[in-house]
Structures are given as C-alpha cells and as structure tokens.
N, C-alpha and C positions, 0 to 999 in steps of 0.2 A: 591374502586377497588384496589386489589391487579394483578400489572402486572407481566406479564409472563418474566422470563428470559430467555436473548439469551445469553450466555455464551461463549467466542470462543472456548474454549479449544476444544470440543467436533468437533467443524468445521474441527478445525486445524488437528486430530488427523484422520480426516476423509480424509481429502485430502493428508494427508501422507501415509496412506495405501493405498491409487491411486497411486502416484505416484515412491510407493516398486515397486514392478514390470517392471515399464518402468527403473528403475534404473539400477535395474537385470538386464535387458534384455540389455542395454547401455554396460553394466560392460561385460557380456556372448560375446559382438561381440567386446570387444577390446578396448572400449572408456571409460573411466572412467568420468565422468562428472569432473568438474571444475567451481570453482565460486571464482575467485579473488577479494580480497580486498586491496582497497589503502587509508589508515589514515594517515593523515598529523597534526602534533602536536601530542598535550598531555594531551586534554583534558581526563577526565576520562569516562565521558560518553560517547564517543564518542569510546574509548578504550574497554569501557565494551560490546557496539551494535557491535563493532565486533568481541571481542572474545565469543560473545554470539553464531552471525552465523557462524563463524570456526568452533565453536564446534558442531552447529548442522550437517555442513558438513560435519566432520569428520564421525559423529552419521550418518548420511545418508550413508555415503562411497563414499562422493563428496572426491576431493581433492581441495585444500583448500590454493592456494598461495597466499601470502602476501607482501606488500611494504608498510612499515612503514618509511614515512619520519617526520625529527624532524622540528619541531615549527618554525625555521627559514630559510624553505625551501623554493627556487624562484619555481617563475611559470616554467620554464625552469625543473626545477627538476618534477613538479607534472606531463608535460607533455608526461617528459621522462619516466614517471611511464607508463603513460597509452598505450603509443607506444610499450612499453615491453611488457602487458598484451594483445592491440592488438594480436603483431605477434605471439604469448604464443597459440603452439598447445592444450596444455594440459587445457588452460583455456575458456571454454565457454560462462562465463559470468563474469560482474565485477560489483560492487558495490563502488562507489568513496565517502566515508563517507562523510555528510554533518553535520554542518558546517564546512569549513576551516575558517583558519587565513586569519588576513583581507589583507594581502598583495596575498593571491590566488585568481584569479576571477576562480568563480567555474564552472563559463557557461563555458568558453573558453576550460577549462577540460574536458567538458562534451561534447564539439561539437568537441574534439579531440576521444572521443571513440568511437569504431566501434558502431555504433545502433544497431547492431544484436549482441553483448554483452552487452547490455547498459541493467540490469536487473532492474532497476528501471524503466524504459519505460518512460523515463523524455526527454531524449533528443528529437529534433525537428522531426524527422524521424520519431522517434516512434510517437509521438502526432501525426503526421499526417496521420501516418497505423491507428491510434486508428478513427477517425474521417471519415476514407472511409470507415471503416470496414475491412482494411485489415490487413492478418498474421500479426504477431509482438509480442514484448514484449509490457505486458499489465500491468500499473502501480499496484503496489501487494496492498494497501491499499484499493481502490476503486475494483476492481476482487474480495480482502476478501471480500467487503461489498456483493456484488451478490451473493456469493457463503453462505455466513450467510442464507443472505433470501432466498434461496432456499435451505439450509439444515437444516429450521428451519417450512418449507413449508408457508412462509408470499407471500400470492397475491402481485406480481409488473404488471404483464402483463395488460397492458388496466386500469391499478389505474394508481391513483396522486398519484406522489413523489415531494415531498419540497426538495432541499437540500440548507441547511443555510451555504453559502459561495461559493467562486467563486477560489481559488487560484489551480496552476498549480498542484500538488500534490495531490489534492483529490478532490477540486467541480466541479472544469472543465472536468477532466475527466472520474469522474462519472456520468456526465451529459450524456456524448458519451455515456459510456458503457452500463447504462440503458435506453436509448432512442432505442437501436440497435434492430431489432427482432428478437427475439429468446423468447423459452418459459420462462427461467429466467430475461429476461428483456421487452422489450415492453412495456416499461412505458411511462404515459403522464409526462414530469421531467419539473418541474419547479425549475431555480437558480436564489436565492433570499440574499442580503448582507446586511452589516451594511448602503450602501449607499441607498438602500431602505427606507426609512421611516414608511413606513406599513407594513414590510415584516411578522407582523406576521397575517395577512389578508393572506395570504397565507397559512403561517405553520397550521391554524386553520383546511382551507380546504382540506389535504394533509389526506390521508390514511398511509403515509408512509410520518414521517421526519427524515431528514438525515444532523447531525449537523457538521457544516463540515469549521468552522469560526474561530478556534483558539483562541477565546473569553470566557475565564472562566465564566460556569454560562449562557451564553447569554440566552440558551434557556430554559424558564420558565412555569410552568403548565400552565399558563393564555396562554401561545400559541399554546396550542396544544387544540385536541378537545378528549373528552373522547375514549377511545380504539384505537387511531392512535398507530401505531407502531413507535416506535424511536429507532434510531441508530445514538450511540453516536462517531462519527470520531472523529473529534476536539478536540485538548487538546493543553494544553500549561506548562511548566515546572517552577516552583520555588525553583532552587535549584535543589534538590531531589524529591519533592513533584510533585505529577501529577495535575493538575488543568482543570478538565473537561467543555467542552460546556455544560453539559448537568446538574442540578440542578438535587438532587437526589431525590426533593420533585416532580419529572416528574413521579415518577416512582408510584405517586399517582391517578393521571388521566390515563397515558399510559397501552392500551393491550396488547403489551410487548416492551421489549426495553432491551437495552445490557445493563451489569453491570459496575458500575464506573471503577472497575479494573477486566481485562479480558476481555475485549468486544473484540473491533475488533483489539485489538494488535496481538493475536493469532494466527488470520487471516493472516493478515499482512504479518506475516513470513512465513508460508506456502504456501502461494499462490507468496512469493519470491522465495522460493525454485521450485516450480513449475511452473515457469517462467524459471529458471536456466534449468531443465530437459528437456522444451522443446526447451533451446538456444543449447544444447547437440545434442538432438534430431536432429532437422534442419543441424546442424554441421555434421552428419555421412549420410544423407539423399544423 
C-alpha cells in the first residue's frame, strides 16, 4: 500500500487567501492588525521562529512589534514586557517565545497576558473558552490539524480518532477541539499515552491517528491498522535535526498520513496567523 499524502503547504496557502481579505478590510477601516513578539535570550532557534513570523507579518501587512530581552533578564523585566504589549493599541496579539532561560517562570508570564492577545490560546482562559465551546483564541497546532482533515476531505464526524499523547499544547486540546459539533469535527476522540500500556489496542482501532507524544519513532506500523489515516503532530528536536513520532515505515500500512517534513508545521503557522486576524477582528468589533 502506497499512502496518500497530506502535505501542509497546500493547507497553509489555503487559509492564507481566507484570511487576504479580512486583512484588507482591517487595513480599509483603520486598524492595521498587530502581532507582537517577546524573545528572551539567545537562543538561535528560538531567534529564527521569530524572525520567521515577523517576516511573515511583515508579508501579510500585519505590523509586527518586538521586545527582545537579553539571556540575563529577571522576571520583573519579561513582565514588564508583557504589560507594555498588553496596553499596546497597535498590538492585537502576542506570541511570548518558548523556551525561556531557566531563571523565567514562563506560566507566571503567561498568566500576566491579556488572554484575548494570548495567540497561542495556552493561557488558562483560553483552555477554558476551548472546553465550553466558547469564542477565543484557539491553540494554532491542534485548529491546523482540523482544518488538514478537512482540506484534505478525511471523515472525522462520528469516526474514531486516537490521539497518542495528553500534553497542554496539542493532546488535550485537540481532544476538545475534535470532540465539539460541527461538521469538521464530531469525533468519537479517544487520549491515549506512554502511561497506557496497551495504548496501541487503541491506535489499531482508530480510523484516524493523531501522534501527538513527543516521542521519536513512538508510533509503529504494527499500531496501526491498514488504511487508518495518520497525522503526525509530535516531534522532538536533536540539535538541528527534527525527530518525528511518526516512523516513516507508517507510511507503508497508512491511507494517508502527512509527510516527515511539511506536515502539520505549515498549518501551524497559519492557522497563528489566523488566530491573530481574528484577535484584530474582535479588537475593532
């Protein structure tokens, strides 16, 4: 069996000409969207994810303020960032790059920003808009992954979805997002982890898995059952090198599944950005 691929690029590119227009129309009445960014140290990759999304700002015709503080910066200072980006007419949303240096606790930063700029949809507020179903900013990894399968037209509505992993950033909250009704989601979602023992008694019976564990590799053809769709969240970094959940010998049993490189990164971004447009949106309303 050769599996089908899902690709983001093509997602990504799709949800950016959505959101031309609502931009326009932002820019035509006076508001220029805004998406602040605050990096603390000197990390380089941490340096390159945001001037990755500066630039796409810029390329959008977001603007695009910045507070780069250095390596030896107190909590006091990272707070002071966000209190500035708060009161910041001109910025609608913010981004507080993670990881910080180990002397930043990074909750404490996070439960300092407003949650209606909070564009990761991380802080507690938003977790708990995500979980009644109400307005908010909606975590951009887990939003990529729905908007994939349904720009890709993979049945979720009334299927089994697996997703292998539980953490605040993508299992838990895709768990909400695809449990909700609507015709892109309405899934039966079962979350399943390393503390599972049998968890791939699960992923077997799953029409849709969703790797989502940070564990290079975890998830193996013998877990899957022929033609399930896989979507590979989960990765983990060595260095430079990317180190996927997802074994590339998957893509041998799997009817389709996203590629090692390109899958749901893609997403990712655009479905931040379009989290941003509607922290704008709501701001002029």
């Amino acid at each position: 069996m050769t599996a089908r691929m899902l690709p983001g690029k093509p997602v990504a590119e799709a949800v950016f000409a959505q959101i031309a227009p609502r931009i326009d129309a932002l820019v035509a009445a006076g508001h220029r969207p805004g998406l602040g960014t605050i990096l603390v140290g000197d990390d380089s990759a941490s340096a390159g994810y945001i001037r990755m999304k500066m630039d796409k700002a810029t390329e959008l015709g977001f603007t695009s303020p910045h507070i780069h503080l250095p390596q030896d910066a107190s909590q006091a200072d990272v707070l002071a960032a966000v209190r500035e980006m708060n009161d910041a007419d001109d910025v609608d949303s913010v981004l507080i790059q993670h990881p910080t240096p180990p002397q930043i606790d990074f909750d404490a930063a996070l439960l300092a920003l407003d949650p209606d700029k909070d564009v990761d949809a991380l802080h507690p507020v938003n977790m708990g808009r995500l979980a009644l179903g109400m307005p908010g900013p909606v975590p951009a990894t887990p939003a990529g992954i729905e908007t994939l399968l349904a720009h890709y037209e993979i049945p979720v509505a009334g299927r089994e979805v697996c997703i292998l992993g539980r953490g605040t950033t993508l299992g838990r909250p895709l768990a909400l997002l695809l449990s909700q009704k609507r015709p892109t989601a309405n899934a039966a979602v079962t979350v399943v982890h390393t503390g599972v023992p049998d968890w791939p008694e699960y992923t077997r019976r799953a029409d849709v898995v969703i790797a989502a564990a940070g564990v290079p590799g975890i998830l193996q053809p013998e877990h899957l059952t022929p033609g399930v769709t896989v979507i590979g969240g989960g990765v983990r970094y060595e260095g430079r090198k990317l180190l996927p959940d997802v074994d590339e010998s998957c893509e041998e049993v799997a009817g389709a599944i996203t590629p090692r490189i390109g899958g749901v990164g893609p997403t990712t971004i655009a479905m931040l950005f379009r989290s941003a447009v509607e922290a704008a949106e709501r701001a002029v309303a």
